[in-house]
C-alpha positions as CSV (number, residue, x, y, z in Angstrom):
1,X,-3.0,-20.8,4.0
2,X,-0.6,-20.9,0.8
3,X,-1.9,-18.1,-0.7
4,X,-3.0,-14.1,0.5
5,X,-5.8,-11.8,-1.0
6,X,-5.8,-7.8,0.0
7,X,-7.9,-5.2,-0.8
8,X,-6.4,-2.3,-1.7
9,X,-8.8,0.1,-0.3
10,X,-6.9,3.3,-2.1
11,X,-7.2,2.3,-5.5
12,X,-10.3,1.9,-7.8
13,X,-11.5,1.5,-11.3
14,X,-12.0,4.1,-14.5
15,X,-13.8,2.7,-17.3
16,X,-12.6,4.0,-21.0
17,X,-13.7,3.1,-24.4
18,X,-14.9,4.7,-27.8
19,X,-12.9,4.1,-30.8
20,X,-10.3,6.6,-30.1
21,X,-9.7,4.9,-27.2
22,X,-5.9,3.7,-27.9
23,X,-5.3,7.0,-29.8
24,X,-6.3,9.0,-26.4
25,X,-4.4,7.3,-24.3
26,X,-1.0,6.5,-26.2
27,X,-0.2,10.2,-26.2
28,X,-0.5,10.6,-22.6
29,X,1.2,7.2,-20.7
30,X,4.6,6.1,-20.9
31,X,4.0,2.7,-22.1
32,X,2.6,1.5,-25.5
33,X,-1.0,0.6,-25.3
34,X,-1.3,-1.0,-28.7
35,X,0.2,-3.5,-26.4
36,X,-2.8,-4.7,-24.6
37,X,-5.0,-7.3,-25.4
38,X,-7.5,-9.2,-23.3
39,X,-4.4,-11.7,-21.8
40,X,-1.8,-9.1,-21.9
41,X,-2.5,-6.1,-19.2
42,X,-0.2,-3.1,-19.2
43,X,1.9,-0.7,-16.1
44,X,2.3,2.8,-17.2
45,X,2.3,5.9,-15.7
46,X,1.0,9.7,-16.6
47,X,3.1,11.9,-16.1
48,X,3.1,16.0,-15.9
49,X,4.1,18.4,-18.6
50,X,7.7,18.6,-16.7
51,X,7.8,14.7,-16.5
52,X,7.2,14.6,-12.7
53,X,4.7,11.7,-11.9
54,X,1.2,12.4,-11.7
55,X,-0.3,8.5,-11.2
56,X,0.7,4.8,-11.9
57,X,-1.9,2.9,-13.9
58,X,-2.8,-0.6,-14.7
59,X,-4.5,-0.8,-17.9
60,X,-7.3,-3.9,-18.6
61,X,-9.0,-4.9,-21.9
62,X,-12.1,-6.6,-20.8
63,X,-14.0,-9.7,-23.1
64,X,-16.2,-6.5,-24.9
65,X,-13.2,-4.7,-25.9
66,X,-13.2,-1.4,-22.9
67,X,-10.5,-0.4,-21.0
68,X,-10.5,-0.9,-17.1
69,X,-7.8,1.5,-15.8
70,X,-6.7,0.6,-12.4
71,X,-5.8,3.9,-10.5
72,X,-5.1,5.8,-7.2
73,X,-7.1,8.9,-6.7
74,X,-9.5,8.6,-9.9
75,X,-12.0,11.3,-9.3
76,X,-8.8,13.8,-9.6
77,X,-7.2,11.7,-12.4
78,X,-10.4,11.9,-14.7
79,X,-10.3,15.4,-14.1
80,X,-6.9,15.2,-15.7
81,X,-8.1,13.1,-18.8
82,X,-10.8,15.0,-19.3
83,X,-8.2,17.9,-20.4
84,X,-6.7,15.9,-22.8
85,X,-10.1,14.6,-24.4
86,X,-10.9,17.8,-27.1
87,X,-12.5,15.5,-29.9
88,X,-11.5,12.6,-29.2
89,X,-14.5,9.6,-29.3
90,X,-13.6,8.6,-25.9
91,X,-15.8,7.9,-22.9
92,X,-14.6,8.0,-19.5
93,X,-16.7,6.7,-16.4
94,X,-15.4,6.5,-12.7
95,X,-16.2,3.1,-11.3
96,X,-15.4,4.1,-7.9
97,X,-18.0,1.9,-5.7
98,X,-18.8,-0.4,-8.3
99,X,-15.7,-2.2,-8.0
100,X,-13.3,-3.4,-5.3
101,X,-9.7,-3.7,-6.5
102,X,-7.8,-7.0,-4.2
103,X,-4.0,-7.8,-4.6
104,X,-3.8,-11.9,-4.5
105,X,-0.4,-13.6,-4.4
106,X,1.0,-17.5,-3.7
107,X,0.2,-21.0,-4.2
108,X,-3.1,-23.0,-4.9
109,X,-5.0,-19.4,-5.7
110,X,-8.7,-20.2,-6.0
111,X,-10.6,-18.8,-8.7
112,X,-12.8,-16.0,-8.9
113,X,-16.3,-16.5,-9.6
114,X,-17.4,-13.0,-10.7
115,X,-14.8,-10.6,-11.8
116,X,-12.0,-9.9,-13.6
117,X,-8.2,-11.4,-12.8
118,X,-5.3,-10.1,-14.8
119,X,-1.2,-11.4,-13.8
120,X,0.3,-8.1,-12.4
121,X,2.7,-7.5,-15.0
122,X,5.1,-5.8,-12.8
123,X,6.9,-8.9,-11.5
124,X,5.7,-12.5,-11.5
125,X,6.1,-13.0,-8.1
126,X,3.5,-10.2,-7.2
127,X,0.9,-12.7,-8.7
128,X,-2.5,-11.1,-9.6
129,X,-5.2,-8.5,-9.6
130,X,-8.7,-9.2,-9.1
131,X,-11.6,-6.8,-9.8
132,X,-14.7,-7.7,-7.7
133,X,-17.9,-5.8,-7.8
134,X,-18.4,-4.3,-4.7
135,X,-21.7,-6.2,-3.9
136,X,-19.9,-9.5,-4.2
137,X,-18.4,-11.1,-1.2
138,X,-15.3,-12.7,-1.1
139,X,-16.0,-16.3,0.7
140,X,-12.2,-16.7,1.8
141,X,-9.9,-15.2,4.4
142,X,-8.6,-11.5,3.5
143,X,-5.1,-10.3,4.7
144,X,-4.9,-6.5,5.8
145,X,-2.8,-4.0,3.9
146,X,0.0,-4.3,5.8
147,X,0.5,-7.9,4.3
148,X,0.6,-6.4,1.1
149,X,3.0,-3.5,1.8
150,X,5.0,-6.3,3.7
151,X,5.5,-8.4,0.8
152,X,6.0,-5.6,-2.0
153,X,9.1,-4.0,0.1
154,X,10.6,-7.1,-0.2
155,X,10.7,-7.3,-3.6
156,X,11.7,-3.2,-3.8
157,X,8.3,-2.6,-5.1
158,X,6.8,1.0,-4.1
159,X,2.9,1.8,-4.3
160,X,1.9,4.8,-6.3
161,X,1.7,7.8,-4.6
162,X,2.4,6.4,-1.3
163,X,6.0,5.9,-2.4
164,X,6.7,8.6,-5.0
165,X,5.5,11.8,-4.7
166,X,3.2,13.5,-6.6
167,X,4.2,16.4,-8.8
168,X,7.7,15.9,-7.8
169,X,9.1,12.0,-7.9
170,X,11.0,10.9,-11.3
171,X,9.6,7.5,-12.2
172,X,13.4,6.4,-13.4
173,X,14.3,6.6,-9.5
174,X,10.9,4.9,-8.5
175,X,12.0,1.5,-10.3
176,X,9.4,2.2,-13.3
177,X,11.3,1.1,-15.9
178,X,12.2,-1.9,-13.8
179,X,9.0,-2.7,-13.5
180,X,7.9,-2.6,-17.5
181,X,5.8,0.6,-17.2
182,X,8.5,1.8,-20.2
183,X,8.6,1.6,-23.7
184,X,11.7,3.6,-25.4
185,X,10.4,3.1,-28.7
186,X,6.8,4.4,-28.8
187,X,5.9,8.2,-29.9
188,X,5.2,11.6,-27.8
189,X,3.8,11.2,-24.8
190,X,3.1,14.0,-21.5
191,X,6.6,14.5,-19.6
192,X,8.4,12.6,-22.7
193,X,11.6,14.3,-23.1
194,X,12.5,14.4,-19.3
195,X,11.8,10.5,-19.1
196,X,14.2,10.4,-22.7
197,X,17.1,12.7,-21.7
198,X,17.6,10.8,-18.1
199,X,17.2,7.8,-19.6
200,X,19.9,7.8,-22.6
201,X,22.5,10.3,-20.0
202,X,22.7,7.3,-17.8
203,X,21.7,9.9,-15.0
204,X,19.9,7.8,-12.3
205,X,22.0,8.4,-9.3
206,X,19.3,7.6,-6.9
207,X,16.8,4.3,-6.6
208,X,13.8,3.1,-4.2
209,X,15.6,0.6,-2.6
210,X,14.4,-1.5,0.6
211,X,16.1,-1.7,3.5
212,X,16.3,-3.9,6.7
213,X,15.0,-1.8,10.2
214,X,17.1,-2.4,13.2
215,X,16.0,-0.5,16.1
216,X,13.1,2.0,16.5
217,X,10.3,2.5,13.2
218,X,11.6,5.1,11.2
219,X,9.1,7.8,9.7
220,X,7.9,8.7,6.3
221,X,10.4,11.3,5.3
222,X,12.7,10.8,8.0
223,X,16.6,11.7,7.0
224,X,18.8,9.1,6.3
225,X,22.7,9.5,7.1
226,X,25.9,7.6,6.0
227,X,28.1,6.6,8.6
228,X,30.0,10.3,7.9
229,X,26.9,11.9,8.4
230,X,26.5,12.6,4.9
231,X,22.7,12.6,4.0
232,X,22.3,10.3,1.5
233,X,18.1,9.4,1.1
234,X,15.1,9.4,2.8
235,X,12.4,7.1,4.5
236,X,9.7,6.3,2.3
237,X,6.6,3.1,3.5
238,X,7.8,0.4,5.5
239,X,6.2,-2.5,8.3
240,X,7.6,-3.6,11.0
241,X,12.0,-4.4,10.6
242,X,11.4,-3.8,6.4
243,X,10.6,-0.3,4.4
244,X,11.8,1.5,1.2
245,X,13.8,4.4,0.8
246,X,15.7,6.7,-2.0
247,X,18.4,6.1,-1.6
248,X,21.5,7.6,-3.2
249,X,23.4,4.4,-5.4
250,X,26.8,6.0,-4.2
251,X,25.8,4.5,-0.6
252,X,27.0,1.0,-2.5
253,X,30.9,2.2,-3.3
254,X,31.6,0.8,0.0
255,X,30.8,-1.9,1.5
256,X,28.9,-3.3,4.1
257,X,26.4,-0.7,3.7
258,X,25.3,0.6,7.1
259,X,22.9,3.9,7.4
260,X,21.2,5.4,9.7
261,X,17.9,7.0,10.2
262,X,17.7,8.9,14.1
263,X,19.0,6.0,16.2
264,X,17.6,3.1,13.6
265,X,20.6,1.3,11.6
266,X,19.2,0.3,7.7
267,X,20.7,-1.9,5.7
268,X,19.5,-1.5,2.0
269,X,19.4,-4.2,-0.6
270,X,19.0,-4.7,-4.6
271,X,15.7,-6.9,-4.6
272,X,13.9,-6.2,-8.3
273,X,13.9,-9.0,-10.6
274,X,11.9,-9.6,-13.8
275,X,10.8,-13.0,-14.7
């Protein structure tokens, strides 16, 4: 088989439209959504007041002119929008069970006969997003999760929440702007000037990088040590002898790089690309 399709179980769907629509939204995600179009999805994120990450989103124009917004956790993130709605001619509807959200990457994809299919616009070579309703089958062999995570650590690609932490992680560390969930020359947004003042210092001194596992699995969290015993990151997803971690950029002054998590030897890599 040339080519793998996933469900991703944890995310799900939250319709938006009205005509305040773009006006809602552009003052609360960190990309410019006067952007999309019906061929040209967006990445963003929504942040907090304090610029720590809240959730990553992937935002859809469907053929009648709505907003699908891909999401993690979308009963809690409508709460969210719902805060911010005031006047605004917006409606918001969780699709959650009405729609199954699949990852689908490599050659000689077949098409999708009832859905929607957008290009993940993180990186080319995570291929596309389909979005089946939930009472449609998929007639073709699925791959488990782990195949996703699997192929998304490779390319130094984390996965919302289960890679940055909530209330806490700064996107600029997570890869974000990387990834094209940035734009540096739209207005105000939630968690703006944190995002601005990092950005412009030049203070990223730590990235989700992925590393190579030698030895035992390592777990989420776990401690990882330079060869002075300095602590320099920690253990974020992983499968099998491949996982992410924040890692400190210092780490790469010397070379060969060679940390260590317990007993476990990891040796990180820069993998992100664009294009």
């Amino acid at each position: 088989m040339s080519f793998f399709i996933v469900p991703l179980p944890h995310r799900s769907l939250i319709s938006l439209s009205g005509p305040d629509k773009a006006s809602f939204l552009q003052g609360l995600v960190t990309n410019d959504v006067e952007k999309i179009s019906p061929q040209r999805p967006l990445y963003a994120a929504f942040l907090n007041p304090q610029g720590k990450f809240l959730n990553d989103l992937f935002i859809v124009e469907t053929t009648d002119g709505d907003w699908l917004i891909d999401c993690e956790n979308a009963e809690e993130l409508l709460k969210r929008l719902n805060l911010y709605k005031l006047r605004s001619d917006v409606t918001l509807t969780n699709l959650r069970g009405q729609y199954a959200v699949y990852a689908v990457w490599g050659d000689d994809i077949p098409a999708l006969e009832d859905g929607a299919v957008i290009d993940d616009p993180r990186l080319p070579e995570l291929g596309r997003r389909w979005y089946v309703p939930s009472d449609t089958s998929i007639p073709m062999p699925l791959s488990p999760l782990e195949t996703y995570d699997r192929h998304r650590i490779l390319l130094g690609v984390g996965d919302g929440s289960r890679d940055v932490p909530v209330q806490k992680g700064i996107i600029l560390e997570h890869n974000f702007d990387e990834l094209g969930a940035m734009d540096w020359r739209k207005g105000c947004y939630i968690g703006q000037e944190l995002m601005a003042r990092t950005h412009y210092r030049g203070e990223i001194r730590k990235r989700l990088l992925p590393v190579k596992i030698e030895g035992p699995a390592v777990s989420y969290g776990a401690p990882i040590f330079d060869v002075e015993g300095q602590e320099v990151g920690e253990m974020r997803t992983y499968v099998d002898d491949c996982g992410l971690a924040m890692l400190r950029l210092s780490v790469f002054d010397s070379e060969p790089v060679e940390l260590k998590a317990g007993q476990t030897i990891l040796k990180p890599w820069i993998a992100l690309k664009k294009g």
